[in-house]
TORKOL-793980 format. One record per residue (C-alpha): residue number from 1; x, y, z. Coordinates in nm, 4 decimals. Each point is the difference from the previous one (the first is absolute). Layout:
N
<atom NUM,<X,Y,Z>>
...
END
This chain:
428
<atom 1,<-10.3194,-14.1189,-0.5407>>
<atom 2,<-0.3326,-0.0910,-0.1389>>
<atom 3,<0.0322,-0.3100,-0.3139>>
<atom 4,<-0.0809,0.2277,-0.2583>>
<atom 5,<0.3036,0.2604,0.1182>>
<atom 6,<0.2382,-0.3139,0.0174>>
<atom 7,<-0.1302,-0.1203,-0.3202>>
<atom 8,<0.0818,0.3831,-0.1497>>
<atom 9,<0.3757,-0.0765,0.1800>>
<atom 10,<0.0449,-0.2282,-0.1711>>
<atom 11,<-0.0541,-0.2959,0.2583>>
<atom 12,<-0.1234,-0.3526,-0.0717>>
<atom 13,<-0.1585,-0.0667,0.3306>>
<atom 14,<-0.1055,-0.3059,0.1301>>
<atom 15,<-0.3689,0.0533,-0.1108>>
<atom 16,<0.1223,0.1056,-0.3891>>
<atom 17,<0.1756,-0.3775,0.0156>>
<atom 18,<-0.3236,-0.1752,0.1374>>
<atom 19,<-0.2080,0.1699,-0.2583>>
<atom 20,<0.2139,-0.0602,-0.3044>>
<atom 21,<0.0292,-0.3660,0.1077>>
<atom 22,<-0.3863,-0.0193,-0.0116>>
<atom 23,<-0.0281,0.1273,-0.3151>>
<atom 24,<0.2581,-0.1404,-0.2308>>
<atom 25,<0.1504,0.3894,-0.0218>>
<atom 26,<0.3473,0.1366,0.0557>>
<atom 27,<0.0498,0.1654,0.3162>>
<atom 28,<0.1098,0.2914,-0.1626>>
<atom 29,<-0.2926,0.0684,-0.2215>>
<atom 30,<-0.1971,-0.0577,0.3464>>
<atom 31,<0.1916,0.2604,0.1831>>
<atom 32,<-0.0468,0.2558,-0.3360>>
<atom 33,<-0.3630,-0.0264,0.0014>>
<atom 34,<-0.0258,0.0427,0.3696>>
<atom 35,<0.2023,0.3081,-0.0130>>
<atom 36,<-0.1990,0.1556,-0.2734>>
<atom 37,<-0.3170,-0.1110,0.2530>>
<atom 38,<-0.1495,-0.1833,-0.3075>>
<atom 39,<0.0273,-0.3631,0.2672>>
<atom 40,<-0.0856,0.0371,0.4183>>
<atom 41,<0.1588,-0.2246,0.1992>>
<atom 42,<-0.2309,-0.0051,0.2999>>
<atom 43,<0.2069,-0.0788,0.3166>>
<atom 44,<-0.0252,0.1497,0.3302>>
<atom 45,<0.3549,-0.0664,0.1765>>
<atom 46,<-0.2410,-0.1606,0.3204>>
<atom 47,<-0.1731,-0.2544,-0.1955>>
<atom 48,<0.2566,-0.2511,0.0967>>
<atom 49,<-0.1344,-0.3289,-0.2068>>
<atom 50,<-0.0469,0.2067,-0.3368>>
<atom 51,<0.1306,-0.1621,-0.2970>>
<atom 52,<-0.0763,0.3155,-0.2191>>
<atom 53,<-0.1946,0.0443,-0.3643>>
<atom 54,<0.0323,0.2486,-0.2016>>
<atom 55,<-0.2846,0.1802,-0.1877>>
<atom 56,<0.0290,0.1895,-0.3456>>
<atom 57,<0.1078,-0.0261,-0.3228>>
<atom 58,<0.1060,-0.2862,-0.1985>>
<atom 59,<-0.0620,-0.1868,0.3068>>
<atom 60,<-0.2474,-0.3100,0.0302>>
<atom 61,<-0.3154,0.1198,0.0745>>
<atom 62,<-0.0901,0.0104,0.3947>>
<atom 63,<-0.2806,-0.0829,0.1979>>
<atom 64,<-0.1385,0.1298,0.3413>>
<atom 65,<-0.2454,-0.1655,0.2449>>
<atom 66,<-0.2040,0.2401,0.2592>>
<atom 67,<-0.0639,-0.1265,0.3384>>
<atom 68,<-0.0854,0.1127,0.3307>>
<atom 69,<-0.2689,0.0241,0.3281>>
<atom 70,<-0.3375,0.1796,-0.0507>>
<atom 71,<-0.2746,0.0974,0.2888>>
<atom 72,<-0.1737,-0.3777,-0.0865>>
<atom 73,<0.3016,-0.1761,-0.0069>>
<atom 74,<0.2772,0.1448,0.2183>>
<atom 75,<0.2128,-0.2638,0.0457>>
<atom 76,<0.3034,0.0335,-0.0992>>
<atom 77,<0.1099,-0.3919,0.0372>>
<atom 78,<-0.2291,-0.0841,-0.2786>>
<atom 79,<0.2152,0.2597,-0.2177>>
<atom 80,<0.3012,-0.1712,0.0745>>
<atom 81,<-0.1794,-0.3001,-0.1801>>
<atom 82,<-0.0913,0.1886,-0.3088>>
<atom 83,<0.3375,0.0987,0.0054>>
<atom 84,<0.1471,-0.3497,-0.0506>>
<atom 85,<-0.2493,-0.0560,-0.2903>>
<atom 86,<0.1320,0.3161,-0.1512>>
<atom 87,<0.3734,-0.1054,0.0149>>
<atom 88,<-0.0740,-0.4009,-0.0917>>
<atom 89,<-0.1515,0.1975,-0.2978>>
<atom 90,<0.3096,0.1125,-0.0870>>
<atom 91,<-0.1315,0.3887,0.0577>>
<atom 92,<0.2497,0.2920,-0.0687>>
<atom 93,<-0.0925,0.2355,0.2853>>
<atom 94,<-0.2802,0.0570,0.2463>>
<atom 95,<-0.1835,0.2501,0.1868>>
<atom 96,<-0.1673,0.0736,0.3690>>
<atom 97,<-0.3353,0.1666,-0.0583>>
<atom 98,<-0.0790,-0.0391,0.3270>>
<atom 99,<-0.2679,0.2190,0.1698>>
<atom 100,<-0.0914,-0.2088,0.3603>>
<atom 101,<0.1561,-0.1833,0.2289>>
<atom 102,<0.3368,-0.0201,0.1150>>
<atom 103,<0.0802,0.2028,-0.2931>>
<atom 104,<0.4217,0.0308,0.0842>>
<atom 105,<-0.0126,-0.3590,0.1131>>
<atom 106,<-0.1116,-0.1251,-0.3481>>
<atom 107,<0.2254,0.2135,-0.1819>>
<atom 108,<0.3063,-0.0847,0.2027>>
<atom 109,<-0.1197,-0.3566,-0.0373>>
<atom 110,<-0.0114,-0.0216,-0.3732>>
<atom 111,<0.3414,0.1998,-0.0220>>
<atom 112,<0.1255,-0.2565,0.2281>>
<atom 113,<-0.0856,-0.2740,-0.2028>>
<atom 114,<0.0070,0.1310,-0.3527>>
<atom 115,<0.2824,-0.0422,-0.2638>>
<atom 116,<-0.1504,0.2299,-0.2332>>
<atom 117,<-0.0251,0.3789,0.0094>>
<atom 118,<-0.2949,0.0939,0.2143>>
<atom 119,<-0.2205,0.3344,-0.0283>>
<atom 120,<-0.2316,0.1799,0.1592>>
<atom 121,<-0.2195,0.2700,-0.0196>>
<atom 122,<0.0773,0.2342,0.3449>>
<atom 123,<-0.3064,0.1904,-0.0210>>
<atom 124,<-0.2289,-0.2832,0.1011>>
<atom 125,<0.1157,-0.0212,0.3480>>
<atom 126,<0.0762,0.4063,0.0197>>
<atom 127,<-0.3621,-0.0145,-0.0196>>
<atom 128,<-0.0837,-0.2809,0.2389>>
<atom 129,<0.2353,0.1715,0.2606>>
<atom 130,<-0.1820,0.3165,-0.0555>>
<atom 131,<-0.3771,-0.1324,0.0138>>
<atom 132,<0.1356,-0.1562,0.3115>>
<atom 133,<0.1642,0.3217,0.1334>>
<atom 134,<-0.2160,0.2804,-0.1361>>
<atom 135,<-0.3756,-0.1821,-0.0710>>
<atom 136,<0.0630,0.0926,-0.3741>>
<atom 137,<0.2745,-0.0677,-0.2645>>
<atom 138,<0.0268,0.3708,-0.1551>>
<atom 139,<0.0749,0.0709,0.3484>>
<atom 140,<0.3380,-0.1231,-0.0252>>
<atom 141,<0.2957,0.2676,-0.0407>>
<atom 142,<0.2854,-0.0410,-0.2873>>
<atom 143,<0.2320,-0.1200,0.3120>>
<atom 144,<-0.2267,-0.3024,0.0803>>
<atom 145,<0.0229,-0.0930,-0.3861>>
<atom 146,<0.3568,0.1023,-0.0535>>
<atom 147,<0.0591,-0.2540,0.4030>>
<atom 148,<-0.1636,-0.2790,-0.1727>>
<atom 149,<0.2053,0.0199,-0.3077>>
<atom 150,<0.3076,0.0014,0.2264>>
<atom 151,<-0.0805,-0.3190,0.1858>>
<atom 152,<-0.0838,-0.1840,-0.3003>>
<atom 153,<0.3407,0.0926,-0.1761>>
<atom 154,<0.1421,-0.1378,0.2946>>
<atom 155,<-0.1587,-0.3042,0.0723>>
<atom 156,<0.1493,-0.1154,-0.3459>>
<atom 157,<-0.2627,0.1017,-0.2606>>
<atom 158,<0.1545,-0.0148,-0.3488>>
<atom 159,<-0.2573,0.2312,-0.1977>>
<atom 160,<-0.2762,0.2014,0.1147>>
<atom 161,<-0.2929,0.1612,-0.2217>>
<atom 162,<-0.0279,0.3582,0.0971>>
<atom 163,<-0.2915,0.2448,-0.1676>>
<atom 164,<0.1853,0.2573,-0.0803>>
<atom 165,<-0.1327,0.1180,-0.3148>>
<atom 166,<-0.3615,0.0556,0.1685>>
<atom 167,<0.0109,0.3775,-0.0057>>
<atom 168,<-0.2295,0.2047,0.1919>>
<atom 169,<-0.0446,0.2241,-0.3631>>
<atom 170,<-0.0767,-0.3437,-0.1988>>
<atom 171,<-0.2230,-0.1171,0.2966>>
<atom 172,<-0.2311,0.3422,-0.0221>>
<atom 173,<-0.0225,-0.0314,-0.3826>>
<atom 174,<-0.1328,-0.3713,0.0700>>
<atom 175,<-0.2555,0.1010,0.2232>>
<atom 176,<-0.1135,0.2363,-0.2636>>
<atom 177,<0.0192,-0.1997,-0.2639>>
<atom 178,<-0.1131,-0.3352,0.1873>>
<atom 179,<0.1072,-0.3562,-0.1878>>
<atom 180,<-0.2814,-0.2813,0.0075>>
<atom 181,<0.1589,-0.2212,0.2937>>
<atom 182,<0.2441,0.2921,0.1510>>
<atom 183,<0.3068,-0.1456,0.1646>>
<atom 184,<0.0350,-0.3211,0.0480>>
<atom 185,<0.3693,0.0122,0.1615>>
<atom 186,<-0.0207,-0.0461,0.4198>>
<atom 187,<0.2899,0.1938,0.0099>>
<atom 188,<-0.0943,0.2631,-0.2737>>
<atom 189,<-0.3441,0.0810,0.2255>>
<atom 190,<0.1436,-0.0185,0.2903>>
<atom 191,<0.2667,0.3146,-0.1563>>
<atom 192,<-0.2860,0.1347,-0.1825>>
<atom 193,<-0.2474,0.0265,0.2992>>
<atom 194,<0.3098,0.1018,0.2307>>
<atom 195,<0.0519,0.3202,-0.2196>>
<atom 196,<-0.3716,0.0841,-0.0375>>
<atom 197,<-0.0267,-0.0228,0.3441>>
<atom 198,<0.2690,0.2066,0.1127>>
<atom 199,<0.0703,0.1985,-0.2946>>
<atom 200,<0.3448,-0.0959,-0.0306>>
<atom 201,<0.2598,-0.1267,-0.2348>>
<atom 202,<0.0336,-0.3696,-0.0596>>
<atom 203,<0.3605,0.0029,0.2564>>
<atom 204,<0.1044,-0.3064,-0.2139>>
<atom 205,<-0.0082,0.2338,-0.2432>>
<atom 206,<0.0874,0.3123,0.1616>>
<atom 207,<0.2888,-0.1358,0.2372>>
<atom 208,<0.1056,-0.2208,-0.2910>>
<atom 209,<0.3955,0.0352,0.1594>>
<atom 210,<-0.0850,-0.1089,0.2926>>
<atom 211,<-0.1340,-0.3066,-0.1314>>
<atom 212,<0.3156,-0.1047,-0.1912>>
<atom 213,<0.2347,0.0871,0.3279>>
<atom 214,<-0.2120,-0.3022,0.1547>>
<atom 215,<0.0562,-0.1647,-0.2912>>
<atom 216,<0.3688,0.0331,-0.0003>>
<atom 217,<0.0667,-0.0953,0.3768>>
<atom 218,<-0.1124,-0.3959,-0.1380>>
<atom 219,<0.0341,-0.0092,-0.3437>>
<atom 220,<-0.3896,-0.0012,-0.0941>>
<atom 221,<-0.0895,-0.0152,-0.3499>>
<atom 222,<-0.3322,0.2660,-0.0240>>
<atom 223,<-0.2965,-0.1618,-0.2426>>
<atom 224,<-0.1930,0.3573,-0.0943>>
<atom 225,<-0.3802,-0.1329,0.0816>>
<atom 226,<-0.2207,0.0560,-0.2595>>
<atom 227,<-0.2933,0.1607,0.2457>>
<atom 228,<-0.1779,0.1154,-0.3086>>
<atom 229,<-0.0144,-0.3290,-0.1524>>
<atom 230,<-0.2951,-0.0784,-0.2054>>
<atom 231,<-0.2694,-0.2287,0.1505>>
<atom 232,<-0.2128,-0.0591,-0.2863>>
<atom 233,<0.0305,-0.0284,-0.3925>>
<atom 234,<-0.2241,0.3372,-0.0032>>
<atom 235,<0.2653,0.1954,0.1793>>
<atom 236,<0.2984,-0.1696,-0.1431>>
<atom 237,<0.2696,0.2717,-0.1325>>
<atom 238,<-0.1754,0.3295,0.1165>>
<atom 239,<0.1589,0.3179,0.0738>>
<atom 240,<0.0080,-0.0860,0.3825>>
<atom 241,<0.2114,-0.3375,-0.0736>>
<atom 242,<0.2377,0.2084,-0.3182>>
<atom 243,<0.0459,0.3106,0.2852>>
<atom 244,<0.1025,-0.2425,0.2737>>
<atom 245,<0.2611,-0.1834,-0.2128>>
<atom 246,<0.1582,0.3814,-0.1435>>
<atom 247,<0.0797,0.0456,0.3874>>
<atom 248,<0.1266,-0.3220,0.0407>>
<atom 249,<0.2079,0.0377,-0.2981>>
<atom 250,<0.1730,0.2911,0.1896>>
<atom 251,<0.0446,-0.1485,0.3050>>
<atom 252,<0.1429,-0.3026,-0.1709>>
<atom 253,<0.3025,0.2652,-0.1211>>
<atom 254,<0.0113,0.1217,0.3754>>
<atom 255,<0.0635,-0.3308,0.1908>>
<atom 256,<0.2294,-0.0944,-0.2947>>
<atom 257,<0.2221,0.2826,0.0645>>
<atom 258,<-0.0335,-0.0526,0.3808>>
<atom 259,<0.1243,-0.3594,-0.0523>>
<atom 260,<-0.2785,-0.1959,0.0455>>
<atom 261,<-0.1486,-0.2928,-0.1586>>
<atom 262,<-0.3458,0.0464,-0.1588>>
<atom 263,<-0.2657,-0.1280,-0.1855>>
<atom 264,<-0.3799,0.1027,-0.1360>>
<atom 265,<-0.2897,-0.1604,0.0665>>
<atom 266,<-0.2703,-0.0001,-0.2612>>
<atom 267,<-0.4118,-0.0910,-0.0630>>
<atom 268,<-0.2216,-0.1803,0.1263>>
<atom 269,<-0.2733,-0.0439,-0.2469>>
<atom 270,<0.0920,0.0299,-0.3636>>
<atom 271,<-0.1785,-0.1066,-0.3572>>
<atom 272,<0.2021,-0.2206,-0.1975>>
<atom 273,<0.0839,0.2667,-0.2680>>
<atom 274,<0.0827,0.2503,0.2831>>
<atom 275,<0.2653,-0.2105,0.1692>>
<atom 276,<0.2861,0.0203,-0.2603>>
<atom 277,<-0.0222,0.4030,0.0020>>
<atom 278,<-0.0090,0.0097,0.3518>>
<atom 279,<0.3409,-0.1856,-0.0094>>
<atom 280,<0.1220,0.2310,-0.2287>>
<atom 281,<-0.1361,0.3149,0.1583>>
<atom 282,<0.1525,-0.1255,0.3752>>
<atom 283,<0.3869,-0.0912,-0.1629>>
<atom 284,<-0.0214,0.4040,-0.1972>>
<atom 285,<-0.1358,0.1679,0.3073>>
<atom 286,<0.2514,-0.1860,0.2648>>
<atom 287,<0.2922,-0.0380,-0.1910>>
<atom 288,<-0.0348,-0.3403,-0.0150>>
<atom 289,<-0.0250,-0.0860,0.3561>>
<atom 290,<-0.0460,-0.3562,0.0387>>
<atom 291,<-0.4025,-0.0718,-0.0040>>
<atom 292,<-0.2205,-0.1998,0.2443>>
<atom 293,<-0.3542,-0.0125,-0.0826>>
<atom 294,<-0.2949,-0.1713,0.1690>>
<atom 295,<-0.1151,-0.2441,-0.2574>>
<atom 296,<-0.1548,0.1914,-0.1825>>
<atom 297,<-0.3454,-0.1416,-0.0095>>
<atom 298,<-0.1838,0.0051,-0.3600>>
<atom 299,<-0.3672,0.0094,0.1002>>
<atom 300,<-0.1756,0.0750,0.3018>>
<atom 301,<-0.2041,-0.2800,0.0674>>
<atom 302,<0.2013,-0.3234,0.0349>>
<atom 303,<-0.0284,-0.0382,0.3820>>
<atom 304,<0.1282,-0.2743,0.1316>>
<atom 305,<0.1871,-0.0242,-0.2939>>
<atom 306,<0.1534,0.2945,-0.0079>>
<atom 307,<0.3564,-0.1707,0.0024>>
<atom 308,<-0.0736,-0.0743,-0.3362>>
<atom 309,<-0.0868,0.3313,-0.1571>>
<atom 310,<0.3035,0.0976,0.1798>>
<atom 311,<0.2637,-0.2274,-0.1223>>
<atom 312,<-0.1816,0.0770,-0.3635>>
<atom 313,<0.1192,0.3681,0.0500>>
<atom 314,<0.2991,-0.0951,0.1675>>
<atom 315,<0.1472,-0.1437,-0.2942>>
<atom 316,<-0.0846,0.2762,-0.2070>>
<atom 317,<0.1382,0.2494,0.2379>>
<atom 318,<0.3575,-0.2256,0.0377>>
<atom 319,<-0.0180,-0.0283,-0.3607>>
<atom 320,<-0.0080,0.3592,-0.0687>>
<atom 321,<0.2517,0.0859,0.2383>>
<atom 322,<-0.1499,-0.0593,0.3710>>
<atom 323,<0.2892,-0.1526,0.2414>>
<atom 324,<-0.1900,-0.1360,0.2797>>
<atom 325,<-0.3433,-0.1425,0.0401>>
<atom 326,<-0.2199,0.0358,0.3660>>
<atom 327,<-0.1584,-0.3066,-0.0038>>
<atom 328,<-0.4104,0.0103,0.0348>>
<atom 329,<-0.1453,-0.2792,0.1665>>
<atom 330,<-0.3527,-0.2000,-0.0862>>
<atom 331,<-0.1261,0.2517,0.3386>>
<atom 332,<0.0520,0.3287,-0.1411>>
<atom 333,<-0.2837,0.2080,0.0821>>
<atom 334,<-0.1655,-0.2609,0.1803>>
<atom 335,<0.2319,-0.0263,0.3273>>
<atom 336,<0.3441,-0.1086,0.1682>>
<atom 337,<0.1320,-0.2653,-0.2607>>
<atom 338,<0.0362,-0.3878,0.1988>>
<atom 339,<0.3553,-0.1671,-0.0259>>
<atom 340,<-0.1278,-0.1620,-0.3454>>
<atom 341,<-0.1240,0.3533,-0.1206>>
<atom 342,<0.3613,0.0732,0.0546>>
<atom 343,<0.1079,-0.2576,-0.2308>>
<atom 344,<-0.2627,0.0191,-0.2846>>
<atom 345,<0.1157,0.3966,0.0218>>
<atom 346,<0.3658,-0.0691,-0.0159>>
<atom 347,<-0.0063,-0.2812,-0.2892>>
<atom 348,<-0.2311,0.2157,-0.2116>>
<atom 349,<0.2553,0.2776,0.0217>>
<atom 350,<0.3036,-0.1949,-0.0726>>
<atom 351,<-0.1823,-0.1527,-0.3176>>
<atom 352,<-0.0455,0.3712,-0.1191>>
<atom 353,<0.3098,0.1032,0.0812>>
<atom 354,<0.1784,-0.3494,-0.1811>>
<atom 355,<-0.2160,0.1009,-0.2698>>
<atom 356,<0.1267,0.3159,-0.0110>>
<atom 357,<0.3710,-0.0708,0.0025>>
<atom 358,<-0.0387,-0.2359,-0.2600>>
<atom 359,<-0.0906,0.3357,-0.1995>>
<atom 360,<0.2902,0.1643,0.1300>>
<atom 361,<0.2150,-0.2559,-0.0955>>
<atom 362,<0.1601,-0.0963,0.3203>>
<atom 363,<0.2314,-0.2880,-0.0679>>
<atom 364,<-0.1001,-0.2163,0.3121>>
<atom 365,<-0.3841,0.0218,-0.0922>>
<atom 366,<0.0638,-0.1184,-0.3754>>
<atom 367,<0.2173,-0.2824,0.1905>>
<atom 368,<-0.2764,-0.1499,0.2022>>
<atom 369,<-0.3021,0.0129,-0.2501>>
<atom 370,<0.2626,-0.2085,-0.2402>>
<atom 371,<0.1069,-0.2431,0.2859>>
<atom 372,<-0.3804,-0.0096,0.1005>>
<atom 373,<-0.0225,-0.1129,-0.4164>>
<atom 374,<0.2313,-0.2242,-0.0041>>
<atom 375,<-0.1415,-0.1612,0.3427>>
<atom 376,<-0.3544,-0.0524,-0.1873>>
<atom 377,<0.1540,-0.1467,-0.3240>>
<atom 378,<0.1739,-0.2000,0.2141>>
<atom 379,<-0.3358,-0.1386,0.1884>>
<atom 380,<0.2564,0.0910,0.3259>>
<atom 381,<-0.2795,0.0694,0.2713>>
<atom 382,<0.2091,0.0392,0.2621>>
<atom 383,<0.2504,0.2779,-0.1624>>
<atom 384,<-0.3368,0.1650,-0.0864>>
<atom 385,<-0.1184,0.0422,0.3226>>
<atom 386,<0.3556,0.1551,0.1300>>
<atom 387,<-0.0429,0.1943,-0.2763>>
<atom 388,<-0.3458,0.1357,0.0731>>
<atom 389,<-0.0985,0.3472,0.1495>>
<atom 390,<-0.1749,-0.2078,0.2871>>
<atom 391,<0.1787,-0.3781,0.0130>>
<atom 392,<-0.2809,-0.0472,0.2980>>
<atom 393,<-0.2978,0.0328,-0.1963>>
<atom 394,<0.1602,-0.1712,-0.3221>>
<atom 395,<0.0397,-0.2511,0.2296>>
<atom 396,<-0.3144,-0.0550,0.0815>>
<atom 397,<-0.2029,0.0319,-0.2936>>
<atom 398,<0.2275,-0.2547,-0.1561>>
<atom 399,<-0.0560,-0.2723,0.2599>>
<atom 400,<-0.3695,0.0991,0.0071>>
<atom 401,<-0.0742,-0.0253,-0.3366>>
<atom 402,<0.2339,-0.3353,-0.0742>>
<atom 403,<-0.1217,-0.1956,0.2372>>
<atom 404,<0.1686,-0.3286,-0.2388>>
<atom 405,<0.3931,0.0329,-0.0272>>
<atom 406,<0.0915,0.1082,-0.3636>>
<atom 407,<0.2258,0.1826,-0.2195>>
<atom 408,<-0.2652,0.1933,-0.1443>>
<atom 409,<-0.2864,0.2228,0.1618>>
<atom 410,<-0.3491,-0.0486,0.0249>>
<atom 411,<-0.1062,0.2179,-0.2083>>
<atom 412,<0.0983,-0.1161,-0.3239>>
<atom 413,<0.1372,-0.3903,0.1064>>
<atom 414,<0.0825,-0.2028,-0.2740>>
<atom 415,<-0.0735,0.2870,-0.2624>>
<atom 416,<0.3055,0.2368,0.2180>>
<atom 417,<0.0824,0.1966,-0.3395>>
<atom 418,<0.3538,-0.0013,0.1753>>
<atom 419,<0.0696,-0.3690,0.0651>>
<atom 420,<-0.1513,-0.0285,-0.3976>>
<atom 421,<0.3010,0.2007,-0.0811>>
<atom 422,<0.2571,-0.1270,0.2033>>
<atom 423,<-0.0927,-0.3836,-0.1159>>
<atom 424,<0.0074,0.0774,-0.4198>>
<atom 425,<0.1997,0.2938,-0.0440>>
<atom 426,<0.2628,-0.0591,0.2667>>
<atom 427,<0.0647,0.2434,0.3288>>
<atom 428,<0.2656,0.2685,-0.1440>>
END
């Protein structure tokens, strides 16, 4: 059986346990929520080194870093490096975008050596394999996709994003009705021009069963790709994106009742007043499917800081209800993030999300801002940089910038408002 049918037994499986010990929850509220497929539980039974997370509600607010090879950079060793960024960053799942190279290599790889859950997104190498095989990607058959899918389930992937909800009916009314930047998704244009091509049904879509059988045989949680995704403020909660998310909604109800795990993905580019109702609008329409959303950026024209105007919408999305952030990196849409892209990315995210569950109340995030307090009134530099977001860079801004020994910091010295307190009214 698949976790959420053991969950709906009944069963406290080994994953329930991990997950309530991570959070501070009983097991058995853990196992309730996953049966009512309000938490996922991402574990494919080959990923051997998993220690699993759990994603959904009333749990800590998660964060996932993107990697993979491109046509520039197709090496697959220098993803194995980002990688070990991601997890010394104390990242909550990643995924293999790759799209060159020794694509299965990499992916095995970073299974191999990963201890959280790892996704991918199948359609990238359906369409490698079929550019290779057939000179053109909408040359590709719904068996090639539907192969791909099969392998990657059982290499060990814990989640894959599927674009499912790209209907060839919403994908007409689009080209009639064109949005200022289109779609932005690599996986929602390659569906898109697939079905224009061919003049076909999405088969993710279509043959929607036979994507949760594969599913089954491993145990893969499905993330419903948001294809239709908005990729600027101007296009931000349109009929195309609203359309897309009603389908998902259904298909949501279908993998529940098929006994798989599943969550929705969700915009892309969003205004700051947009974000909360998006929240809103995603939890109604999916029956409050746990939510993973890709920042969501603010503005359009932070470049090179675009890690910023994510984590800014991050925190308002996690606030309102979002459950898991996809980190954006200083590189987003500028090119393949470096090793310290990946960690900019990733500690951007996690402040959003911290920020977030602060909002939400989680115990565990009220308990470190206080001990993080009580560290600072206590001038106790070393407790504050185990309990900082980055220790590595708290580090080294505080040897930097002291180069004399003292209690105090340079910024304020002898005038430290705390070490004034501590000396006349006492350290309570």
């Amino acid at each position: 059986m698949t976790q959420i049918e053991r969950a709906r037994y009944g069963e406290i499986t080994s994953e329930i346990k991990e997950v309530a010990a991570q959070e501070g929850i009983q097991p058995e509220t853990i196992r309730d929520l996953v049966a009512r497929g309000l938490v996922v539980i991402p574990a494919n039974k080959n990923h051997k080194k998993l220690i699993p997370r759990g994603f959904g509600r009333g749990l800590r607010t998660k964060v996932n870093a993107n990697l993979g090879t491109s046509p520039i950079f197709p090496e697959w060793e220098k993803e194995l490096e980002k990688l070990e960024v991601a997890l010394s960053c104390e990242v909550d799942a990643v995924m293999d975008l790759s799209t060159a190279g020794e694509i299965r290599t990499c992916r095995r790889q970073i299974i191999a050596r990963s201890s959280v859950p790892v996704g991918t997104v199948p359609v990238y190498e359906a369409a490698v394999r079929a550019r290779t095989q057939y000179g053109a990607v909408v040359e590709m058959d719904a068996d090639d996709l539907f192969q791909v899918i099969a392998d990657h389930a059982e290499d060990g992937v814990d989640f894959i994003t599927v674009h499912c909800g790209v209907t060839r009916q919403i994908v007409e009314k689009l080209k009639e009705n064109p949005r200022l930047l289109g779609i932005v998704s690599r996986g929602g244009a390659i569906m898109a021009g697939w079905m224009l091509h061919r003049g076909e049904e999405n088969p993710l879509y279509s043959q929607f069963d036979r994507l949760l059988e594969i599913c089954r045989t491993c145990d893969v949680t499905l993330s419903l790709g948001d294809g239709l995704r908005p990729g600027c403020l101007d296009d931000a909660t349109d009929r195309a994106q609203i359309e897309e998310l009603i389908v998902l909604g259904e298909l949501v109800r279908r993998a529940r009742d098929a006994g798989i795990q599943v969550m929705v993905e969700g915009p892309g580019h969003v205004p700051l007043d947009q974000i909360e109702a998006n929240v809103v609008l995603q939890k109604r329409l999916c029956h409050d499917a746990p939510f993973y959303v890709l920042g969501p950026l603010v503005t359009d024209i932070a470049p090179g800081y675009d890690h910023i105007a994510a984590a800014i919408g991050g925190a308002v999305a996690a606030a309102a209800g979002a459950d898991f952030l996809c980190y954006v990196t200083p590189s987003e849409h500028l090119g393949l993030p470096t090793a310290e892209d990946v960690r900019e990315g990733i500690i951007a995210s996690r402040i959003a999300a911290h920020a977030a569950d602060l909002v939400k109340k989680i115990p565990r995030a009220w308990e470190k801002d206080r001990a993080m307090a009580e560290a600072r009134r206590d001038l106790n530099w070393e407790k504050q940089m185990e309990l900082a977001l980055d220790p590595q860079k708290s580090r080294k801004i505080r040897l930097d910038r002291n180069p004399v020994p003292q209690e105090v910091c340079s910024m304020c010295g002898e005038f430290c408002a705390i070490d004034i307190v501590k000396q006349y009214f006492g350290n309570k």
